[in-house]
N, C-alpha and C positions, 0 to 999 in steps of 0.2 A: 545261605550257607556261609560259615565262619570261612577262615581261610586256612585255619585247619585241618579242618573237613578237607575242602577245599586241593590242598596239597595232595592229603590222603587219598582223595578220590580220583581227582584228575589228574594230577601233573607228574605223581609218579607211576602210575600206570601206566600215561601216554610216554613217559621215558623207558619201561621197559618195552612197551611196541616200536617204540621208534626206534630202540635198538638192533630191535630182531629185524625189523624191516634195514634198516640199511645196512646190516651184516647180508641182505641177500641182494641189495642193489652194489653194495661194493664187491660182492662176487658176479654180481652179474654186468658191472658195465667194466669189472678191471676185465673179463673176459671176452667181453668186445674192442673197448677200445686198447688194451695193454696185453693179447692174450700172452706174450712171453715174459712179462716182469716176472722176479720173482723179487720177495720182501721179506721182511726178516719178523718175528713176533710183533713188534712195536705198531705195525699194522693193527695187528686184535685192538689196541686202543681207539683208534679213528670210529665207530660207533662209538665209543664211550663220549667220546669228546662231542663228537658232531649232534649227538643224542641229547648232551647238556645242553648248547649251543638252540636245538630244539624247543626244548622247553624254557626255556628264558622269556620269549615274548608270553607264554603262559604264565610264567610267576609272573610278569608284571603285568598282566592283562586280568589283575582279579577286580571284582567287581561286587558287591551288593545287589546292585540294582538287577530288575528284571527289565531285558532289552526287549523289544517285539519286533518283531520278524525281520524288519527293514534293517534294523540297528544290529541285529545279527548278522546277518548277512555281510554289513559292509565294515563289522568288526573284522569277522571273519579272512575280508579281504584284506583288509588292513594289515592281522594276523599274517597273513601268506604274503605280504610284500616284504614285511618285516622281518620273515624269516629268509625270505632269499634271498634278502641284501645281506642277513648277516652272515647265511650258509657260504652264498659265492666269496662274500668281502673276506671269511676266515679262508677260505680254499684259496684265494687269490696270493692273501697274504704268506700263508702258507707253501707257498708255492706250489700246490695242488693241481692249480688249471696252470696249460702251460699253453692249451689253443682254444679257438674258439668252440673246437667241438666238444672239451671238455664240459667247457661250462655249458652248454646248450644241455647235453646228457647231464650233468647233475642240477640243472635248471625243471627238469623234466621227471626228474627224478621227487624232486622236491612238490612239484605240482602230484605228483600219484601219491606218494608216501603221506603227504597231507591228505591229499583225497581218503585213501584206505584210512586213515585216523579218523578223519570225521566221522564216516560210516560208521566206525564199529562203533567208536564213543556214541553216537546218535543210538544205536539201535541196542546198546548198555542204557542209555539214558529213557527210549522208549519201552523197555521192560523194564525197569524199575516202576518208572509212571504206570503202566498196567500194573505190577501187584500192588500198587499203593492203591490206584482205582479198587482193584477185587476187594482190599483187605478194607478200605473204608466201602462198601458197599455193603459186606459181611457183617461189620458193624453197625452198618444201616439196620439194616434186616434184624438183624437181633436187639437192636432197643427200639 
């Protein structure tokens, strides 16, 4: 896959999921841990940002090569450290976390919102491979 492709297929996709997803985690832990703040529009950005922020170790995590299974895996993890460090280090700097529970919840947060990404990218990725299977099969069959 070029890295055209590339961009086109994964990384802006997974920025508009990661959008929507922490537009409902930042409603749902401002409504645990802060339920009486209130904030002004400038909030509506924090997904925008936090979503770039997201996909950064993906731009630079492209690759050619095909990894086998092991090598994914611990890309992957690689992937998820890399992002927590740069998720909490922007919040921190930010002034975002101001205690420990903060970041523990958007520590945890970052672990599911990756999670729920991989899944659905995985299971985009495994239905593509079935109609490529069916459709070279089909061409099988016919010559």
């Amino acid at each position: 896959m070029k890295y055209k492709e590339y961009l086109l297929q994964k990384v802006i996709p997974t920025y508009f999921m990661l959008v929507t997803f922490l537009v409902l985690f930042i409603w749902l832990a401002g409504n645990i841990l802060e339920p009486d703040a209130k904030y002004g529009y400038d909030i509506l950005l924090s997904p925008l940002i936090y979503a770039v922020i997201g996909i950064l170790p993906d731009i630079f995590g492209y690759s050619k090569k095909e990894y086998t299974m092991r090598q994914t895996i611990v890309k992957k993890l690689i992937h998820l450290c890399v992002l927590i460090a740069l998720i909490l280090g922007f919040s921190y700097a930010m002034g975002v976390i101001k205690n420990w529970r903060e970041a523990v919840a958007i520590f945890f947060g970052i672990v599911v919102i990756d999670g729920i990404l991989e899944v659905i990218l995985w299971r985009i990725e495994l239905r593509t491979a079935h109609q490529l299977t069916q459709a070279l099969s089909r061409f099988d069959d016919e010559t």
